[in-house]
C-alpha positions as CSV (number, residue, x, y, z in Angstrom):
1,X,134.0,-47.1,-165.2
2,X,135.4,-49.9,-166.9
3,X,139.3,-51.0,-166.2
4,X,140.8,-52.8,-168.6
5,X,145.3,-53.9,-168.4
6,X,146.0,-55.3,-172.0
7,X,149.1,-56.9,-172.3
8,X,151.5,-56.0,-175.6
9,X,152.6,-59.9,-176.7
10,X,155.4,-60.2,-179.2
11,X,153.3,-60.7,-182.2
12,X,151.3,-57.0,-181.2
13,X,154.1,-54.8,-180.8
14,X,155.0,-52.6,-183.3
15,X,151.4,-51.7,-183.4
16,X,150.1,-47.8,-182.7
17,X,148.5,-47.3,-179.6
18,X,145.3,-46.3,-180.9
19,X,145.2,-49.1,-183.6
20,X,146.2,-51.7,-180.5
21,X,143.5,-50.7,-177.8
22,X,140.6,-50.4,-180.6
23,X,141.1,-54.2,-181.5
24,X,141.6,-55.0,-177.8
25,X,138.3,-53.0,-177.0
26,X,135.0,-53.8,-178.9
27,X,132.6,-51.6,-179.2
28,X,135.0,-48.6,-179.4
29,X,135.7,-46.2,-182.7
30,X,139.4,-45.5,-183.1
31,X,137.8,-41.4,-182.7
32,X,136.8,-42.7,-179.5
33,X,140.1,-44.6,-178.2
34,X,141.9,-41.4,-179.5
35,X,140.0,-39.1,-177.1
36,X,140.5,-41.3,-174.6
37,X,144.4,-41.4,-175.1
38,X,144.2,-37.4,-174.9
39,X,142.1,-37.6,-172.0
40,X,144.9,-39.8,-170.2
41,X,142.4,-43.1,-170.0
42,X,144.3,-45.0,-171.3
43,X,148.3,-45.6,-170.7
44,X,151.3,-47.4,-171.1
45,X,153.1,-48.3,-168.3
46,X,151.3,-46.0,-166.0
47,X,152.6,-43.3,-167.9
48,X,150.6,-40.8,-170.9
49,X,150.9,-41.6,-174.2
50,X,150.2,-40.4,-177.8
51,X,148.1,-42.3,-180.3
52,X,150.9,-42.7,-182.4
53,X,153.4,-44.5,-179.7
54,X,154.5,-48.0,-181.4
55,X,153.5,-50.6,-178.9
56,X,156.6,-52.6,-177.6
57,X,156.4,-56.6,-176.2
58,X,156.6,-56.6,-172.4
59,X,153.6,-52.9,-172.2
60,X,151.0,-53.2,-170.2
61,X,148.6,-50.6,-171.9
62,X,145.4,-49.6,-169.3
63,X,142.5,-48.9,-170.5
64,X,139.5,-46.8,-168.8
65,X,136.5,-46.8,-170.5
66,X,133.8,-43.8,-169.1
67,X,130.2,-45.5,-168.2
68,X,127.8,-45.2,-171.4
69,X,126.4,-41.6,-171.8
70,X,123.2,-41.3,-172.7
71,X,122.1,-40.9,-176.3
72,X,121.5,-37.5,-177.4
73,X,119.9,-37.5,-181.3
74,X,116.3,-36.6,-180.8
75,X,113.7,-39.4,-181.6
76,X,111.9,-39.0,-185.7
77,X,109.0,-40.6,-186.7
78,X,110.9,-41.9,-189.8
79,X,109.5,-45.2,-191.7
80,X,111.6,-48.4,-190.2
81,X,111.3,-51.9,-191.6
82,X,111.9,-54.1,-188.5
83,X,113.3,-57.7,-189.0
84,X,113.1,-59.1,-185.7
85,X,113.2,-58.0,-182.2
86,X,113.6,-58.9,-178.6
87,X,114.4,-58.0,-175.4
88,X,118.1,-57.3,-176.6
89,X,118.6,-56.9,-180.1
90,X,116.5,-54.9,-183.3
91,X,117.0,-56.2,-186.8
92,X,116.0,-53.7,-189.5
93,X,116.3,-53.6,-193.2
94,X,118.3,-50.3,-193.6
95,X,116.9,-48.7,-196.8
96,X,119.6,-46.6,-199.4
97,X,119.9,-43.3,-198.3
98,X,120.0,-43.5,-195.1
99,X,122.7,-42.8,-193.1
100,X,123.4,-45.0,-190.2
101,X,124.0,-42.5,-187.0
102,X,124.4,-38.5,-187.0
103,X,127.6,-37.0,-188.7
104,X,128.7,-33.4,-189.5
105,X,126.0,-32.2,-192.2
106,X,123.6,-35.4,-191.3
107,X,122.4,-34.6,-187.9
108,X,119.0,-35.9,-188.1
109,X,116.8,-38.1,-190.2
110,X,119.9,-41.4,-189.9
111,X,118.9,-44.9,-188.8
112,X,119.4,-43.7,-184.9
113,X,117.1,-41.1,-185.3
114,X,114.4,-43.3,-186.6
115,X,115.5,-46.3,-183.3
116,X,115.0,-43.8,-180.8
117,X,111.7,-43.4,-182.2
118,X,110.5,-46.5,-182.3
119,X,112.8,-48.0,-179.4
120,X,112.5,-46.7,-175.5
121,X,115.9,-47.4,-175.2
122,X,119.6,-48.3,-176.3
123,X,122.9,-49.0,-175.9
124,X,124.9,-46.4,-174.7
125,X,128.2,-48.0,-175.6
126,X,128.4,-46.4,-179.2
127,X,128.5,-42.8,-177.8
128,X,126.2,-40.1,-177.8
129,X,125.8,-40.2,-181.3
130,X,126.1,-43.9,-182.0
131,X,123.8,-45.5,-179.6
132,X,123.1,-49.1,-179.8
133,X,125.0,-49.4,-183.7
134,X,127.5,-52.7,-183.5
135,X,128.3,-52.2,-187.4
136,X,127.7,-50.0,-189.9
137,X,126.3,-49.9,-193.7
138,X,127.5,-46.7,-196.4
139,X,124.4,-44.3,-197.2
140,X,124.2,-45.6,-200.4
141,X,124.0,-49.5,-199.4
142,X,120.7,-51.4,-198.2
143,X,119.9,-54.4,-196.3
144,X,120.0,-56.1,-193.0
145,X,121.9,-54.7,-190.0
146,X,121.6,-55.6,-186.0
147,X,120.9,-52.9,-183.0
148,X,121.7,-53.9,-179.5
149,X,119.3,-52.8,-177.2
150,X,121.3,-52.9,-174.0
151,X,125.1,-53.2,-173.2
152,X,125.5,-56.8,-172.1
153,X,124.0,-57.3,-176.1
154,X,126.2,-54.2,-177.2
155,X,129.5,-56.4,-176.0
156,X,128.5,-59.4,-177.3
157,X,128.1,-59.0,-180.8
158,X,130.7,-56.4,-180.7
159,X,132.9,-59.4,-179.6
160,X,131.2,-61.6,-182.6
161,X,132.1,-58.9,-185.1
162,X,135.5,-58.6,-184.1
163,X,136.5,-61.9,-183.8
164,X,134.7,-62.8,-187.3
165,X,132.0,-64.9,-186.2
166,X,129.1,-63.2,-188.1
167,X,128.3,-64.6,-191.2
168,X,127.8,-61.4,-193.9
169,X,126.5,-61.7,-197.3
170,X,126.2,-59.2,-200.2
171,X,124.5,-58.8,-203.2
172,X,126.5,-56.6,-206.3
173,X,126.8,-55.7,-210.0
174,X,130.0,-54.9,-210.9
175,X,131.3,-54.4,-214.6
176,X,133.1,-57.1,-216.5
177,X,133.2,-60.7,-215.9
178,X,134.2,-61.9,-212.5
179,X,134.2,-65.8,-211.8
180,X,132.8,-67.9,-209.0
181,X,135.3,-68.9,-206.0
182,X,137.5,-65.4,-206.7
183,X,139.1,-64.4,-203.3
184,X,140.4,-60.7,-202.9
185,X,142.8,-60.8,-199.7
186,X,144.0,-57.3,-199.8
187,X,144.7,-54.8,-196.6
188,X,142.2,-51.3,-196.8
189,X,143.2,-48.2,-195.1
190,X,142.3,-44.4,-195.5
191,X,143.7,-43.2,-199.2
192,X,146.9,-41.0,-198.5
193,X,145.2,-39.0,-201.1
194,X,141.6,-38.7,-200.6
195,X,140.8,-38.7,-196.5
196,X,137.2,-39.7,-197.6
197,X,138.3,-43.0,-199.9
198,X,139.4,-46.3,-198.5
199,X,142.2,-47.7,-200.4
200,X,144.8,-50.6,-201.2
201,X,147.3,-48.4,-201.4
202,X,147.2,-46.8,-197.7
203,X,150.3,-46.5,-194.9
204,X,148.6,-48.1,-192.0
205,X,146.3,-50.7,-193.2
206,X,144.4,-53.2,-191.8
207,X,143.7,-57.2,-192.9
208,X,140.3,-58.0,-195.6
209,X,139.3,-60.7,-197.3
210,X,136.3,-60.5,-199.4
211,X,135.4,-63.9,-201.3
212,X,132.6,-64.2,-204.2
213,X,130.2,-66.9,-203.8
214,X,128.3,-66.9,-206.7
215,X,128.4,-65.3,-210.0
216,X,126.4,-64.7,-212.9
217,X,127.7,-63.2,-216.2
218,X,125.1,-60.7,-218.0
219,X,126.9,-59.8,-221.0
220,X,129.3,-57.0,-219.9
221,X,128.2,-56.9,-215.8
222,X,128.3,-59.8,-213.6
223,X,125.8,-59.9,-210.7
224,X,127.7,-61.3,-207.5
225,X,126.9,-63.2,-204.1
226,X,129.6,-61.7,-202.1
227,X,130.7,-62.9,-198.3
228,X,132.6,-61.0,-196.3
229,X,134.5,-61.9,-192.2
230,X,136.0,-58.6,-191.8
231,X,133.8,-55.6,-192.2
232,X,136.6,-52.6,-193.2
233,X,135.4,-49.3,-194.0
234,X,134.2,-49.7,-198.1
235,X,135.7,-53.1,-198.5
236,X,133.4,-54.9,-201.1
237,X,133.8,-51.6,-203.1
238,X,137.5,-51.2,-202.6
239,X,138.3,-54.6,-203.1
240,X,135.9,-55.0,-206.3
241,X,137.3,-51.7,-207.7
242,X,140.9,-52.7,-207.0
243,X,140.6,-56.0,-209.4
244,X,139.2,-53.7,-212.4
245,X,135.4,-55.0,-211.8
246,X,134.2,-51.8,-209.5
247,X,130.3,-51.9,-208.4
248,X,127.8,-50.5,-211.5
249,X,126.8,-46.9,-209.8
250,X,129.5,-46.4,-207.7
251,X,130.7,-42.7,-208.4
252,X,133.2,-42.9,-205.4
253,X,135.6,-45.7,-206.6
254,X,134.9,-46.0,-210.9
255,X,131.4,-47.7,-211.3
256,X,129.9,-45.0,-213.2
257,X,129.6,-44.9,-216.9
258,X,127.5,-43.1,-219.5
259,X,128.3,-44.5,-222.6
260,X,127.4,-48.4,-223.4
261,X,125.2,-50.6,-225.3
262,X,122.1,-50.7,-225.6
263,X,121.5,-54.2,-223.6
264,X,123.3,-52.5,-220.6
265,X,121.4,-49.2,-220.5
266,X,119.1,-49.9,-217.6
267,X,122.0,-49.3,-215.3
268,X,121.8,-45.7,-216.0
269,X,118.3,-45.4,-213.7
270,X,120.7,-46.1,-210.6
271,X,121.1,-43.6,-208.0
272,X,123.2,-45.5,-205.6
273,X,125.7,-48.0,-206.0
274,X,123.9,-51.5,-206.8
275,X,125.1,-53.2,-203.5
276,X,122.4,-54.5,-200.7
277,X,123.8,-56.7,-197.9
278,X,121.5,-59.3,-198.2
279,X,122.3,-62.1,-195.1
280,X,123.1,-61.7,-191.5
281,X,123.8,-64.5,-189.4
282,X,125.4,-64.7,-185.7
283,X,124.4,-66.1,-182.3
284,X,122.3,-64.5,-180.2
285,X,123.7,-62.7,-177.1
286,X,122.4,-64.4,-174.6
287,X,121.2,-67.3,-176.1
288,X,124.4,-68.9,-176.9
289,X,123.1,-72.3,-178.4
290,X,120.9,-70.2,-180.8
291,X,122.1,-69.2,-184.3
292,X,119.9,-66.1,-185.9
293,X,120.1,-65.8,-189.7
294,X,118.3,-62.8,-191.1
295,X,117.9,-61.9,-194.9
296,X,116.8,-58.8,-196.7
297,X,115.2,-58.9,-200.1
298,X,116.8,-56.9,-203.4
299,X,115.2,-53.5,-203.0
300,X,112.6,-52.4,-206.0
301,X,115.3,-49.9,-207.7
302,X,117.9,-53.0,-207.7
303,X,115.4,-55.5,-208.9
304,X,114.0,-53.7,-211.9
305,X,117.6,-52.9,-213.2
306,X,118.2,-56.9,-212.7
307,X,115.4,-57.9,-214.2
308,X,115.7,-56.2,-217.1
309,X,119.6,-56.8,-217.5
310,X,118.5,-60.9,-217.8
311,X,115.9,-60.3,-219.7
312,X,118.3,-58.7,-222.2
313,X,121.4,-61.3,-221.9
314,X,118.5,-63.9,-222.2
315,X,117.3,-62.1,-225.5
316,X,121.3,-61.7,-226.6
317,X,121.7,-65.5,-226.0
318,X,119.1,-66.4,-227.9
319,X,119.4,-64.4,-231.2
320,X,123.2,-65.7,-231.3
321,X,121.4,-69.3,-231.1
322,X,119.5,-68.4,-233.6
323,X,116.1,-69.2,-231.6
């Protein structure tokens, strides 16, 4: 059992309990800090509370945090492409489609599955359900993401994560022309409309800023080198969406279109939404002077729609030359 007294400073009150303790606590999902309010683990002034109590300056909140329970999902022999790995951490290249840890109506064949598989062990600190998963990638999105392997490792980058010390870097085609150095600082919460959309427009939300890094313009989509310090539920889609330039595929949040010119009409193969997180870097662990940087190439599905996209503006560029 872990004990934990958090001290409510002036700049923190105000806050809910439940938003409070999971930015104290790394490692923990707000479901999980919930449960443990209702559970009476953790209280405010040595008294219960509800998730919803507004913090006040002067509370000393207390947090218990159960030992790890043991992980649960049974072990599949799924296909895993493995980055790197040591005693502590896995890297793997997270392919579309699959889904990150077990969930109501995906309780088998998810990333966890596969580790269990290929792993003998992992972090217990993510739950039953969620062992040894720091961060998380949508279904639909690709590319690198780091495992702990033990709870020391779990701690440590959950740490890094929180206090914005991972460097994260996305690739995405989005419609419309979007410029080089654009910065979207906007706050993402759940839509008070739709429980399963992230939104701009949400009660309780919580600070992202997503910045584009590179750009290139292919006559009517612009493909985008994105970096991101926070990692909010959705946020390169939300934010992208909320400037009128939404990611090409993306049926949640407006990237889907069926009519458009000829020059554009490879987009219409895509099953996902054309997004792949491309670069991970942070510090290992338990090697503290040692910076990891891992990168994932554009999947085949991506590339061929890219491809083809420049080859087209190339051939539009041209023929307006008059070469």
């Amino acid at each position: 059992m872990q004990h934990l007294e958090l001290p409510v400073t002036a700049d923190q009150s105000g806050q809910r309990l439940d938003h409070f303790v999971v930015e104290q606590v790394p490692g923990q999902s707000r479901s999980q800090i919930q449960r443990l309010i209702k559970e009476g683990q953790i209280r405010v002034g040595g008294h219960d509370a509800k998730p919803n109590y507004l913090t006040r300056a002067g509370d000393t909140v207390t947090v218990d945090v159960p030992d790890p329970a043991p992980a649960t999902p049974q072990p599949e022999a799924l296909p895993i492409d493995v980055l790197f790995e040591d005693a502590d951490l896995i890297v793997v290249n997270k392919p579309a489609g699959m889904v990150v840890h077990p969930a109501p109506g995906h309780t088998g064949g998810t990333l966890v599955n596969a580790l269990l598989h290929y792993v003998d062990d992992l972090s217990g600190i993510g739950g039953e359900l969620r062992p040894g998963i720091v961060h998380r990638l949508d279904r639909g999105t690709s590319g690198v993401m780091v495992v702990a392997k033990n709870d020391a490792s779990h701690r440590e980058m959950a740490r890094q994560f929180h206090d914005r010390e991972v460097e994260k870097e996305y690739v995405a085609l989005v419609w419309g022309l979007v410029q080089q150095g654009r910065r979207i600082d906007a706050a993402i919460g759940r839509d008070p409309n739709d429980r399963q959309k992230m939104s701009n427009r949400a009660r309780h939300a919580r600070s992202a800023v997503t910045r584009v890094t590179r750009a290139q313009f292919l006559k009517g989509v612009s493909y985008l080198h994105v970096a991101i310090a926070t990692g909010r539920t959705h946020q390169i889609r939300v934010h992208l969406s909320g400037i009128g330039h939404p990611i090409v595929g993306d049926t949640t949040y407006g990237g889907v279109r069926r009519h458009m010119p000829a020059h554009l009409r490879a987009v219409l193969r895509l099953e996902r939404p054309f997004l792949h997180a491309q670069r991970l870097s942070f510090i290992h662990p338990t090697e503290p002077g040692r910076r990891l940087e891992f990168t994932a190439p554009l999947p085949v599905d991506l590339q061929d729609v890219l491809d083809e996209l420049v080859e087209r503006a190339k051939a539009a560029a041209d023929e307006e030359n008059g070469n």
